[in-house]
py3Dmol code that shows the C-alpha trace and the ligand (Angstrom):
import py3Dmol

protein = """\
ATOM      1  CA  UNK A   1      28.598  36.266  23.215  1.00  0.00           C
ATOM      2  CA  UNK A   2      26.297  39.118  22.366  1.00  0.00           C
ATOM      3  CA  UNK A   3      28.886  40.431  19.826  1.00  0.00           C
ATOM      4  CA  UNK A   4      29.319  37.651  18.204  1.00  0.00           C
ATOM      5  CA  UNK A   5      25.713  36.869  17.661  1.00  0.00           C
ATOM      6  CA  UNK A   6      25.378  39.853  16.089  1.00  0.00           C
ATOM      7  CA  UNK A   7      27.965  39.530  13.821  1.00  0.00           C
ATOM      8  CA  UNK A   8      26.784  36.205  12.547  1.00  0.00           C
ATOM      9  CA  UNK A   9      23.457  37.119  12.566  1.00  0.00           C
ATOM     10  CA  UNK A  10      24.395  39.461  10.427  1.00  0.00           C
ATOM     11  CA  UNK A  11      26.402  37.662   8.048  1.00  0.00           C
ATOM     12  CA  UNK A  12      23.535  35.302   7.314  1.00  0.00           C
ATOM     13  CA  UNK A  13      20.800  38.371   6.800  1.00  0.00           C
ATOM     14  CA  UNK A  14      23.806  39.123   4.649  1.00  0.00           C
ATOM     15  CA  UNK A  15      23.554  35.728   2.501  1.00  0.00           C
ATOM     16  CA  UNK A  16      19.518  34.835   3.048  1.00  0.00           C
ATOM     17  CA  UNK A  17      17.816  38.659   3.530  1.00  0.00           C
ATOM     18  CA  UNK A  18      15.900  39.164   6.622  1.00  0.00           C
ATOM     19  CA  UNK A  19      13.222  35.901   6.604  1.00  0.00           C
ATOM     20  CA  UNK A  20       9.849  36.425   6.440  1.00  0.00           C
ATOM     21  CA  UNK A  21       7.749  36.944   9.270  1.00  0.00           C
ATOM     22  CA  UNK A  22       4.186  35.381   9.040  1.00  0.00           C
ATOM     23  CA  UNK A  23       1.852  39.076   8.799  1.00  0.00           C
ATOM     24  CA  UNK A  24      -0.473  37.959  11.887  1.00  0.00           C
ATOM     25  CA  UNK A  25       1.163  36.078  14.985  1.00  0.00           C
ATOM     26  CA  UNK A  26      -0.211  32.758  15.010  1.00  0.00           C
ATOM     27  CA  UNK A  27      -2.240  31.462  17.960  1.00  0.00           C
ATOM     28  CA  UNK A  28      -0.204  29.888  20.429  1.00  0.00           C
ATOM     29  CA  UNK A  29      -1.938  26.150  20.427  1.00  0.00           C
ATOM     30  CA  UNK A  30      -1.620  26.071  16.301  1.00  0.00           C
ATOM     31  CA  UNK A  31       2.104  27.040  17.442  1.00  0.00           C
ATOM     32  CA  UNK A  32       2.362  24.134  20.028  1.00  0.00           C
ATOM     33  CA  UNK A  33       0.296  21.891  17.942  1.00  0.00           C
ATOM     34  CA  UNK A  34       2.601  22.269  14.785  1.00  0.00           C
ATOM     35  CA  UNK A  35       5.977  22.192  16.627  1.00  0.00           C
ATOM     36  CA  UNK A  36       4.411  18.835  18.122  1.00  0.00           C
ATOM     37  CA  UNK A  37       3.907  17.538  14.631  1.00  0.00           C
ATOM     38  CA  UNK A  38       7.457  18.787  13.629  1.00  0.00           C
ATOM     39  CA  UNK A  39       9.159  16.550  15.406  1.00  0.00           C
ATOM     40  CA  UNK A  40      11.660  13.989  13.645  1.00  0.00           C
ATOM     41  CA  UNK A  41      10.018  15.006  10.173  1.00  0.00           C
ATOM     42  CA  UNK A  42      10.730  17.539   7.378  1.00  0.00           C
ATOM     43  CA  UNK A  43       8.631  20.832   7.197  1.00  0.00           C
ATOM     44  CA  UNK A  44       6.664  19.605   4.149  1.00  0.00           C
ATOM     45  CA  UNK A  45       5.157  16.840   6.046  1.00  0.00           C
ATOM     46  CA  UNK A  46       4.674  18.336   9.009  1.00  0.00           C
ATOM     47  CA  UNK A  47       2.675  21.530   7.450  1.00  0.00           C
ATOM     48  CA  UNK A  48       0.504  18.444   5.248  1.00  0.00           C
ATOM     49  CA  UNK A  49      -0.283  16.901   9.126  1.00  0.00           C
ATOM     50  CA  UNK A  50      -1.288  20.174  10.353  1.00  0.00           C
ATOM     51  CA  UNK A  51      -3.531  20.987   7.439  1.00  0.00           C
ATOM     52  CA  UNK A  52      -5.338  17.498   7.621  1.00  0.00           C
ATOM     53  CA  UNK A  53      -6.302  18.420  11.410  1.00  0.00           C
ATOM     54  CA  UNK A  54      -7.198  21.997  10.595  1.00  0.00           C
ATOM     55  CA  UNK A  55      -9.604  21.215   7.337  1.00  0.00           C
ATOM     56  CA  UNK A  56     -11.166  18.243   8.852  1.00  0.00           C
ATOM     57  CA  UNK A  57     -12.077  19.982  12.482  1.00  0.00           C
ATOM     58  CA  UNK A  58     -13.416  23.006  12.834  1.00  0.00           C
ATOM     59  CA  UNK A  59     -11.430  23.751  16.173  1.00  0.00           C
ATOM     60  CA  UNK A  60      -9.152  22.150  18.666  1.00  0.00           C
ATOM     61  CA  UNK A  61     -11.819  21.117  21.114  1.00  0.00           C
ATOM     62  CA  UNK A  62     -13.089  19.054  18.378  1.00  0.00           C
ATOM     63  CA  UNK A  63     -10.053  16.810  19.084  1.00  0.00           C
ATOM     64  CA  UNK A  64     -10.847  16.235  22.149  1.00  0.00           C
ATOM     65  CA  UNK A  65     -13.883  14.046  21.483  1.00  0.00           C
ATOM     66  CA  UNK A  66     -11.552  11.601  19.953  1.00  0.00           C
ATOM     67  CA  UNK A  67      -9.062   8.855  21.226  1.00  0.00           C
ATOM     68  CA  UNK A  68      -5.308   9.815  20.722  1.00  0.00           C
ATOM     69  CA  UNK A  69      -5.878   6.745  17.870  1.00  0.00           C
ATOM     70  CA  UNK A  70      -8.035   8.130  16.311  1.00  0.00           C
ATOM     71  CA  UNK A  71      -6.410  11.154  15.650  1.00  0.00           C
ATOM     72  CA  UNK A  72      -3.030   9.094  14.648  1.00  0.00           C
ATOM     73  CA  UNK A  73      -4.995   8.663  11.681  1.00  0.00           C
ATOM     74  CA  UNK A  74      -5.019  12.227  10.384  1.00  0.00           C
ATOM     75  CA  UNK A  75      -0.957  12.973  11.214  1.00  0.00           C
ATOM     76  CA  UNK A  76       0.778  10.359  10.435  1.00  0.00           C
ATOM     77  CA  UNK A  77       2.532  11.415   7.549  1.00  0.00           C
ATOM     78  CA  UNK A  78       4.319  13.714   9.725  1.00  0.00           C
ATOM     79  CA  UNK A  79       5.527  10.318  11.849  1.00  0.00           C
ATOM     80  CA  UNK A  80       5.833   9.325  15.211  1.00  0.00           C
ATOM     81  CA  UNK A  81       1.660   9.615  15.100  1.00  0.00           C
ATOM     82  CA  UNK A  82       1.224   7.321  18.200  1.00  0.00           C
ATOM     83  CA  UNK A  83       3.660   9.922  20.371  1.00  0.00           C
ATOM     84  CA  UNK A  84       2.390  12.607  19.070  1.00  0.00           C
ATOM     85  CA  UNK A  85      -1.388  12.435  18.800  1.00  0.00           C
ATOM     86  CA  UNK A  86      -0.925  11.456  22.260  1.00  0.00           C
ATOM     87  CA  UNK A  87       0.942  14.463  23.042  1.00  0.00           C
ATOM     88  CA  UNK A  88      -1.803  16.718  21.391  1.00  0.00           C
ATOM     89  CA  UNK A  89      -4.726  14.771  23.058  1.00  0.00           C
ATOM     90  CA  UNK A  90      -3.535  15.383  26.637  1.00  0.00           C
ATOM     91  CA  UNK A  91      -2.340  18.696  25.856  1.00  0.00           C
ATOM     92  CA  UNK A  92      -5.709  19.723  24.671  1.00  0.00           C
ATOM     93  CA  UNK A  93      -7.829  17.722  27.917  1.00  0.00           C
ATOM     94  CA  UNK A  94      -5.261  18.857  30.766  1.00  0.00           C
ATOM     95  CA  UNK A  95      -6.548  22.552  29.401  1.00  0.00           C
ATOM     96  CA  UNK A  96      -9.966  22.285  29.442  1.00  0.00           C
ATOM     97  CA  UNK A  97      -9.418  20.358  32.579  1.00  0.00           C
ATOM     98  CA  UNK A  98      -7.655  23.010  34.026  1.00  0.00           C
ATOM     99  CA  UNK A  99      -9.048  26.277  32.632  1.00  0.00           C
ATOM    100  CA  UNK A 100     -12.302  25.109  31.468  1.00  0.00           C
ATOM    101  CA  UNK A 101     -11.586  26.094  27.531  1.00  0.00           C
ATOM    102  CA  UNK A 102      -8.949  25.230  25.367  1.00  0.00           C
ATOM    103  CA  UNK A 103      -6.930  27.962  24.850  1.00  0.00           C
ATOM    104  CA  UNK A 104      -3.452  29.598  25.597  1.00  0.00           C
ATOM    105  CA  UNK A 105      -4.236  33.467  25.505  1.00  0.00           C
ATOM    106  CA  UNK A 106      -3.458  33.523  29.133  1.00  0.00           C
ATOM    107  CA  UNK A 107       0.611  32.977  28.174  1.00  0.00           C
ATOM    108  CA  UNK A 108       0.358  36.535  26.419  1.00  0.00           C
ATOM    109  CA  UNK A 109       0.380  38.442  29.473  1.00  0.00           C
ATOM    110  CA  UNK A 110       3.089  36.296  31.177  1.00  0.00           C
ATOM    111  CA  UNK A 111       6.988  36.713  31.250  1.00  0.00           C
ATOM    112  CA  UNK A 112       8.879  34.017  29.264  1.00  0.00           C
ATOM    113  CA  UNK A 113      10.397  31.993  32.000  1.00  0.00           C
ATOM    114  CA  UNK A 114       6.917  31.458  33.138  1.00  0.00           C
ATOM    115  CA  UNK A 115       5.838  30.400  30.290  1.00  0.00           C
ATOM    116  CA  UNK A 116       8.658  28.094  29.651  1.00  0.00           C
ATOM    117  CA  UNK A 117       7.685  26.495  33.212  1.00  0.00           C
ATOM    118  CA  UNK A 118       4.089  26.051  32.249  1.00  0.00           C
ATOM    119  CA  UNK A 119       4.379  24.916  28.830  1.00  0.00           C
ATOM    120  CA  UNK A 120       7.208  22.350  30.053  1.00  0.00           C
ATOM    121  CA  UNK A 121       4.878  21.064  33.105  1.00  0.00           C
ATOM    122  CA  UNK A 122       2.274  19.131  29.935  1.00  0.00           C
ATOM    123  CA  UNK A 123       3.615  15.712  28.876  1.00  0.00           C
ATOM    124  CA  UNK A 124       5.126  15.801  25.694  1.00  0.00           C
ATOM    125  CA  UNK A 125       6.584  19.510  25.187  1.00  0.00           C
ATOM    126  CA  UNK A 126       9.885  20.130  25.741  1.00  0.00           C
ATOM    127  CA  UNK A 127      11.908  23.453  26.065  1.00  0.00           C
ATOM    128  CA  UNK A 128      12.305  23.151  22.368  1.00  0.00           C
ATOM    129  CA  UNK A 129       8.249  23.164  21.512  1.00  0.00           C
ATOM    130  CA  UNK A 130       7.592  25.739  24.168  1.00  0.00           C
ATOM    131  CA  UNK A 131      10.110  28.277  23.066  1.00  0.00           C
ATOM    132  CA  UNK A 132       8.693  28.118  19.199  1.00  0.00           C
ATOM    133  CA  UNK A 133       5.212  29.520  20.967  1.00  0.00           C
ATOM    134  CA  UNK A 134       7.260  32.108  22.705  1.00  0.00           C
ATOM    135  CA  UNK A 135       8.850  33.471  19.658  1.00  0.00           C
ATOM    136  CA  UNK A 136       6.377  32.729  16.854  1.00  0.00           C
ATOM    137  CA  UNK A 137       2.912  32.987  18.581  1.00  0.00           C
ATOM    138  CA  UNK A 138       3.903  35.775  21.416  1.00  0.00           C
ATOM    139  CA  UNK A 139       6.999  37.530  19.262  1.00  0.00           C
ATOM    140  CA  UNK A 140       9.653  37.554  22.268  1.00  0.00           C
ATOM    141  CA  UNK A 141      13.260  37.373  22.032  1.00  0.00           C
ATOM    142  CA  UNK A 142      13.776  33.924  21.925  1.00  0.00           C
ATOM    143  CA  UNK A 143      15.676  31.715  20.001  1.00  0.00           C
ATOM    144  CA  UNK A 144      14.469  28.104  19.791  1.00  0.00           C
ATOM    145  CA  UNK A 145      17.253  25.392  19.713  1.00  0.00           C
ATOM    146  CA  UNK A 146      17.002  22.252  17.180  1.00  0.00           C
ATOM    147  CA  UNK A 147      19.319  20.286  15.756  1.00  0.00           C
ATOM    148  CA  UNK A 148      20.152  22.771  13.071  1.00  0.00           C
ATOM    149  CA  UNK A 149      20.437  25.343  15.470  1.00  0.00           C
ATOM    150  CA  UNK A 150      22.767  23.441  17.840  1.00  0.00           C
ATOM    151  CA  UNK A 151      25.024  22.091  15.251  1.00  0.00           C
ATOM    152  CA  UNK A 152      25.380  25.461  13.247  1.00  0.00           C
ATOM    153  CA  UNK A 153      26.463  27.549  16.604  1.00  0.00           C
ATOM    154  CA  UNK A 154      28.525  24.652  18.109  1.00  0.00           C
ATOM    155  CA  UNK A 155      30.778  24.622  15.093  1.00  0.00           C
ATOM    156  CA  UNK A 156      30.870  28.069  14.855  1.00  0.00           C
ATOM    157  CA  UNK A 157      32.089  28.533  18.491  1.00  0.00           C
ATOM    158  CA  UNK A 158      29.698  30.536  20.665  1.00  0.00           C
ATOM    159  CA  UNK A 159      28.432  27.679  22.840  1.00  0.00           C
ATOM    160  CA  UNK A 160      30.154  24.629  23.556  1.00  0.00           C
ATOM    161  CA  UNK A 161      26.988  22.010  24.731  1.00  0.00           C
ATOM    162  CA  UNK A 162      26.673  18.481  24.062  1.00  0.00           C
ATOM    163  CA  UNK A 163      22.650  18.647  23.387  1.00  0.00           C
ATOM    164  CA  UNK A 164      20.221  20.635  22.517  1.00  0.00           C
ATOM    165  CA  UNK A 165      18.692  22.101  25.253  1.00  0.00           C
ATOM    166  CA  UNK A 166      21.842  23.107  26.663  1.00  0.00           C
ATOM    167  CA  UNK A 167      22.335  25.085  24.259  1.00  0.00           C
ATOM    168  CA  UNK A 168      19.179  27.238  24.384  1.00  0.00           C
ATOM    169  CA  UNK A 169      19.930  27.788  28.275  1.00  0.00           C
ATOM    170  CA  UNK A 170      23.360  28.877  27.188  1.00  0.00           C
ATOM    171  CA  UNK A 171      21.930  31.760  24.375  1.00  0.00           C
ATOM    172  CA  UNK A 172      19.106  32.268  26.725  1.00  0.00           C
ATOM    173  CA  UNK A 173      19.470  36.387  27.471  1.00  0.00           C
ATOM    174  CA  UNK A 174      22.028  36.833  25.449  1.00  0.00           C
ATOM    175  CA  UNK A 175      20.528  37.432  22.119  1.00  0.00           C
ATOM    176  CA  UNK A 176      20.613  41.265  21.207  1.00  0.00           C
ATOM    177  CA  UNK A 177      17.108  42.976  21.129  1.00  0.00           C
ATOM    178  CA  UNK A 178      15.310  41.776  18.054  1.00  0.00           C
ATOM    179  CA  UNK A 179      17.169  39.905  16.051  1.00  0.00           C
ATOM    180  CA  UNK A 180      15.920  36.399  17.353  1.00  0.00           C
ATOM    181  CA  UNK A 181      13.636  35.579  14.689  1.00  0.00           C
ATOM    182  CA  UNK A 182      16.285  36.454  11.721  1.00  0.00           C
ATOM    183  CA  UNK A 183      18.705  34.681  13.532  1.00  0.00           C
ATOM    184  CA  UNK A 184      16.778  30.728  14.528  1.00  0.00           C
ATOM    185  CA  UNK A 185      15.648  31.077  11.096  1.00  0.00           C
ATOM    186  CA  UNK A 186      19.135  31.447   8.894  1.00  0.00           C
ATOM    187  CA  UNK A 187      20.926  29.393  11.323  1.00  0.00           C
ATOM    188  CA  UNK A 188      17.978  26.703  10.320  1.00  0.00           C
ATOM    189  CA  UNK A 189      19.075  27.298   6.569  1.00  0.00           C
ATOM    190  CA  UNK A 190      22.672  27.799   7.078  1.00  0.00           C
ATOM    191  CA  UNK A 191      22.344  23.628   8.580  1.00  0.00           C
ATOM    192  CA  UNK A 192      20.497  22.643   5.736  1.00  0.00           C
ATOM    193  CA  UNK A 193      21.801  24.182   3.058  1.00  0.00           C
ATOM    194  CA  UNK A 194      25.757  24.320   3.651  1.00  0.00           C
ATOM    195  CA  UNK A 195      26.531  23.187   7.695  1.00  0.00           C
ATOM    196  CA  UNK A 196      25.314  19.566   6.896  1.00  0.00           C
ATOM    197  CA  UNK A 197      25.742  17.088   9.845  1.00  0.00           C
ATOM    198  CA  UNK A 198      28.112  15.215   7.347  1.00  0.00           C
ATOM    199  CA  UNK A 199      30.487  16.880   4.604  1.00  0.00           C
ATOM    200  CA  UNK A 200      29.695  20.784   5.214  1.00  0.00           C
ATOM    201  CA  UNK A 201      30.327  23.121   2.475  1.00  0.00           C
ATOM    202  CA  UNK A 202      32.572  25.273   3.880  1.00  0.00           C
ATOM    203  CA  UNK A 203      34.159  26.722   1.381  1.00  0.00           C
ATOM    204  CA  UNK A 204      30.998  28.574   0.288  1.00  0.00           C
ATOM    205  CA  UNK A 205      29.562  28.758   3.151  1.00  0.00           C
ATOM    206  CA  UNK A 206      28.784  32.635   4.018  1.00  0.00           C
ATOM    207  CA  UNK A 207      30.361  32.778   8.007  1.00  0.00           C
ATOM    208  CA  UNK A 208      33.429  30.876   7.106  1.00  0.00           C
ATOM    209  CA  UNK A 209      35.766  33.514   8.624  1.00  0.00           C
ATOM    210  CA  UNK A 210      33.576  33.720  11.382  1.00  0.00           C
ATOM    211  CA  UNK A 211      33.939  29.517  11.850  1.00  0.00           C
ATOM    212  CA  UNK A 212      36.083  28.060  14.575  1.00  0.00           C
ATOM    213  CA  UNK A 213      35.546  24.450  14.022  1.00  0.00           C
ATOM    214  CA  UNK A 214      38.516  22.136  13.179  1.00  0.00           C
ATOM    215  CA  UNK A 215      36.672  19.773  10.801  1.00  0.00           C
ATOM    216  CA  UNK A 216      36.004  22.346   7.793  1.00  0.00           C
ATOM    217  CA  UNK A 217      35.854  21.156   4.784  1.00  0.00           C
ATOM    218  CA  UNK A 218      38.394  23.031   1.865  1.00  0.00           C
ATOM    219  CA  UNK A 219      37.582  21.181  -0.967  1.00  0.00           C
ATOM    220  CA  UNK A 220      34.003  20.100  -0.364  1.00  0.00           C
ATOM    221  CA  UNK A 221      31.841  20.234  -3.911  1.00  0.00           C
ATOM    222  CA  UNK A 222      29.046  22.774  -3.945  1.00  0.00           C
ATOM    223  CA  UNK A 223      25.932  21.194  -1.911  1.00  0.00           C
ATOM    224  CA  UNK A 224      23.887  24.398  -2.594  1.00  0.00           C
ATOM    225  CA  UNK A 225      20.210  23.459  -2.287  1.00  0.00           C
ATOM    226  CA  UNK A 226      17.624  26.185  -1.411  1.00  0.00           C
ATOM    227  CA  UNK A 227      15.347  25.349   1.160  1.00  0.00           C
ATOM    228  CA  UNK A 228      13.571  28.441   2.877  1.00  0.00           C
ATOM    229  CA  UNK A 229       9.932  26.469   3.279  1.00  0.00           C
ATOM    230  CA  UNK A 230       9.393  27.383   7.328  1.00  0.00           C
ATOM    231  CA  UNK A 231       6.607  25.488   8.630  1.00  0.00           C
ATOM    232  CA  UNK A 232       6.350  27.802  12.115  1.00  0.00           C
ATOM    233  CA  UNK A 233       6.176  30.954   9.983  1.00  0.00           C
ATOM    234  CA  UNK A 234       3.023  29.344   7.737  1.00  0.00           C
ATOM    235  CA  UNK A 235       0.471  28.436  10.118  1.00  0.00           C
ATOM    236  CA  UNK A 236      -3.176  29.968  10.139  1.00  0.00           C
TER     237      UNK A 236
END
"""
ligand_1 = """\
8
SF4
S 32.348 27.097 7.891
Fe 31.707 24.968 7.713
S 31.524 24.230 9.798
Fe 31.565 26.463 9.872
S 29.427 27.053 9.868
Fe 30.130 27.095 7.770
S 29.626 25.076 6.946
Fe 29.526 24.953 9.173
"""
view = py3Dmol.view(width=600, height=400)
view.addModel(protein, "pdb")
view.setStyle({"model": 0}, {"cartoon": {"style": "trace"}})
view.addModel(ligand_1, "xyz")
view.setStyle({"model": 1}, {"stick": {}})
view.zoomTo()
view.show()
């Protein structure tokens, strides 16, 4: 699996260039906190949630002298605002419960499947949330699984999972040293861009000879639609 990981990663470093890396690794609860507002939205709404938390409080604590409604009221063009306000609020009062202050700097030190375990033990984050912290806060070798991610590598053939999270555990220790980053990110833009859930542009799309799945398209009309904006690799 290694090999072939490499190959397509580089393929798609090939096609999109190496993607940006943000200069300074974010902290890990702006990490946690944006993934949490990423869910079931695009980037663009997402990053306009995020900012409306981060100009109108001057830290996370702040948040915590609110009611999960009231907070609702600052996200919810990134959706799902009852869920995930929620999800913030407790995340942000079981750590000040349990280490006094509201922070994460004590993951840094910690290997990765610890930090999996802890992250996953707060309501509301799932593998997917907690392995964003581990590779864009903390800068480990981790790929983080979405839907993008899971389609893209299914079709291509290096897992074979039925969700998700199955897939991470499957690529889990086997991505070669360093290329982690490079290779979530592309595989992000190679769903959007040409491996779209419905009708994928195969015939431009740059790891055709490297695809092993049945349905590709041959005559498919070009779909070709930039979209690099990363929300993970923009937040301050
Ligand atoms: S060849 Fe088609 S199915 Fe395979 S990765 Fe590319 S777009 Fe997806």
């Amino acid at each position: 699996m290694k090999k072939k990981i490499r190959k397509i990663n580089q393929l798609l470093i090939e096609h999109f260039g190496i993607p940006p890396k943000a200069k300074k690794l974010p902290d890990p609860l702006n990490t946690i906190i944006g993934t949490i507002l990423s869910q079931n939205t695009n980037d663009q709404n997402s990053y306009k949630a995020y900012r409306n938390l981060k100009d109108n409080f001057k830290n996370w604590d702040e948040l915590t002298l609110l009611k999960p409604y009231q907070i609702e009221k600052y996200i919810k063009v990134a959706g799902l605002g009852k869920q995930k306000s929620k999800a913030i609020y407790e995340l942000l009062k079981s750590l000040k419960k349990k280490q006094k202050r509201i922070s994460l700097n004590h993951i840094k030190n910690i290997s990765d499947d610890k930090i999996l375990e802890e992250l996953t033990s707060y309501n509301g984050i799932g593998v997917k949330t907690a392995s964003c912290v581990l590779l864009f806060s903390l800068d480990r070798n981790i790929c983080p699984v979405d839907t993008h991610v899971h389609r893209t590598l299914n079709r291509i053939g290096i897992v074979k999972t039925n969700n998700p999270e199955k897939t991470f555990y499957e690529i889990l220790n086997k991505i070669p040293d360093g290329v982690a980053h490079s290779f979530h990110a592309n595989l992000i833009r190679l769903g959007r861009e040409f491996c779209k859930p419905a009708k994928p542009n195969c015939p431009q799309c740059p790891v055709n000879k490297n695809c092993k799945y049945e349905g590709k398209t041959i005559n498919s009309k070009s779909n070709y639609k930039k979209n690099d904006f990363m929300l993970l690799d923009n937040l301050s």
